[in-house]
N, C-alpha and C positions, 0 to 999 in steps of 0.2 A: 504493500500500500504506500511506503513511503514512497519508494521508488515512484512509482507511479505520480504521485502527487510532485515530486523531485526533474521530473521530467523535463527537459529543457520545452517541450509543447505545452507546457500547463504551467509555466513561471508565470506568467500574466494573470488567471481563472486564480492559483493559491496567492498570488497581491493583491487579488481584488474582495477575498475573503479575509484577510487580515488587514487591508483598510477596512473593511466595515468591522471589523472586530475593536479595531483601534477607533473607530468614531463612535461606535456603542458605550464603549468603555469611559471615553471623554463626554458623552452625553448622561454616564451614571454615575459621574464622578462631581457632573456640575459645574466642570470645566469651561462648558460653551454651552450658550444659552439658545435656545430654539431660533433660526435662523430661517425669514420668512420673506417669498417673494411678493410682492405687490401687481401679482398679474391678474388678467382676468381669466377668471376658470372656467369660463363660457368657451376660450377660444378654443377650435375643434381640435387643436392635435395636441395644446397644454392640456386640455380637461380629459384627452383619451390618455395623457401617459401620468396622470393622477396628479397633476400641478392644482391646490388651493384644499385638495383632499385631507394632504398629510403636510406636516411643517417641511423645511426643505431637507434638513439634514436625514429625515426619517425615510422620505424617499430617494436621496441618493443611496442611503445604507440597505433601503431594500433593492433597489436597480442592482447594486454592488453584489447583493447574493442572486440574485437571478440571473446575473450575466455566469457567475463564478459556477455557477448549481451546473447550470445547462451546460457552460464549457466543460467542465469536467464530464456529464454525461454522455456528451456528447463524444470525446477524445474518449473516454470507454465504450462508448458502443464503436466506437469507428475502430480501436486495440481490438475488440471481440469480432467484429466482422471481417474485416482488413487484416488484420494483422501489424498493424500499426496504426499511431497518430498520427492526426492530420496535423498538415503545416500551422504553426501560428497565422501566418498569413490568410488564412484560409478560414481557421478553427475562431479566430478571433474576433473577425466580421461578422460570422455568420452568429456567432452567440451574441455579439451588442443585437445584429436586428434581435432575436428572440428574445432578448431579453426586455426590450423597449414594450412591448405587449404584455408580455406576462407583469411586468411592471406596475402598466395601468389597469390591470384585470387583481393583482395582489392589493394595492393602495387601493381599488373600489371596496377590496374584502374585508380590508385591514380598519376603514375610517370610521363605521361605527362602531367599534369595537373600542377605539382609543378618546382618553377624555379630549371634549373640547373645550378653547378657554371659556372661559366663566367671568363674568363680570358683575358685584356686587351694587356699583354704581347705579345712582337713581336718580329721577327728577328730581330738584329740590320742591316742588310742587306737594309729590306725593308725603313731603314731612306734615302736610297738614291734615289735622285732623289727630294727631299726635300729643300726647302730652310731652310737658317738658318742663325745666327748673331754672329759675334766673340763679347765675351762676355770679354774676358781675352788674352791681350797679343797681340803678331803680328806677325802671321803667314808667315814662309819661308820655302824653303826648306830646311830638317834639324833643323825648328826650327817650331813645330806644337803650335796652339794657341788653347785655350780653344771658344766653341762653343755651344751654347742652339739650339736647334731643337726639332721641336715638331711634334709629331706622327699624326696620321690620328684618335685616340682616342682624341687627345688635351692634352695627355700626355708629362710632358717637358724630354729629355735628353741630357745631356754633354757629349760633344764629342768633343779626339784634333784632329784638322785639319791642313793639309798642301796644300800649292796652289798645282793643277795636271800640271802646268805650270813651267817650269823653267825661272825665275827670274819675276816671278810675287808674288806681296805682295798682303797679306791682312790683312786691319787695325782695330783694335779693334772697334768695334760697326757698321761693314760692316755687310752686307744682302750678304751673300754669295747663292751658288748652291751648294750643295752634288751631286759629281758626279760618286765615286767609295770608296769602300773601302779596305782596306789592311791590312786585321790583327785587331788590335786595334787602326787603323788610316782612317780616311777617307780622300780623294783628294776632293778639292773643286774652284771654279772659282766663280770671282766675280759677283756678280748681279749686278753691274753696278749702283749702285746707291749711292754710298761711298761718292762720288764727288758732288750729288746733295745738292743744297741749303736747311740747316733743316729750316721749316715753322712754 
């Protein structure tokens, strides 16, 4: 089997398996961070060879074993039939085309299977309707106070607020209600618990 693998006709097929051994290895190491093209995956011959499917490093490393899989099958069926390997010249063209197919037939198999990004990110719109706490200051009209509110991820944000109430306060370390937003301000009304006894 070394031998075989050792072959001056499959030096090419055993570096193209030990690059993707060594970009796996850098990709589980943390090394190099996902590496992504900005094309469109509509286009008919990116979107058949899995460009937009997979990040880019995940499909050169599988093109890498597809070309390497086949050349080596291939250079053994050709030792079993023939009685020898076929030229690099020969064995090496024919395995890129084969491999460019199986490629985008692998990456279709492969893309539900692998997570995709996730983004926790939200309208700040959707903070309304939200309770939340003046954290800074004391909210009037005309005079907004700083406020932590936290998303429906359990993500925290600050945000200044002003009572939706005219001549109603609200005092630093109130449970407020977000009730609308304006711009870079939200209106807000007390939670009614400002007044209660702390326990």
């Amino acid at each position: 089997m070394a031998g075989f693998l050792l072959a001056p006709e499959n030096i090419v097929f055993v570096s193209a398996l030990l690059l993707m051994l060594l970009i796996g290895g850098v990709q589980a190491l943390g090394l190099a961070g996902d590496a992504d093209l900005d094309l469109d995956a509509d286009a008919d011959l990116l979107g058949w060879l899995g460009f937009g499917r997979l990040p880019l490093l995940a499909l050169i490393a599988l093109f890498l074993t597809c070309f390497a899989v086949i050349g080596l099958l291939g250079q053994q069926a050709a030792h079993d039939l023939l009685g020898a390997m076929l030229s690099p010249w020969i064995a090496v063209p024919a395995a890129g085309a084969a491999a460019l197919p199986a490629t985008g037939l692998a990456a279709r198999l492969l893309a539900p299977l692998l997570p995709r990004d996730h983004s926790t990110a939200i309208p700040l719109d959707h903070l309304v309707g939200n309770r939340a706490r003046i954290v800074t200051g004391r909210a009037i009209r005309g005079s907004p106070a700083r406020a932590r509110v936290e998303d429906h991820h359990g993500q925290a944000h600050y945000v200044m607020v002003e009572p939706d109430n005219d001549g109603q306060v609200l005092e630093e370390g109130e449970t407020i209600l977000l009730v609308r937003r304006e711009e870079h301000l939200f209106r807000a009304i007390s939670h009614g618990d400002h007044y209660l006894p702390r326990l």
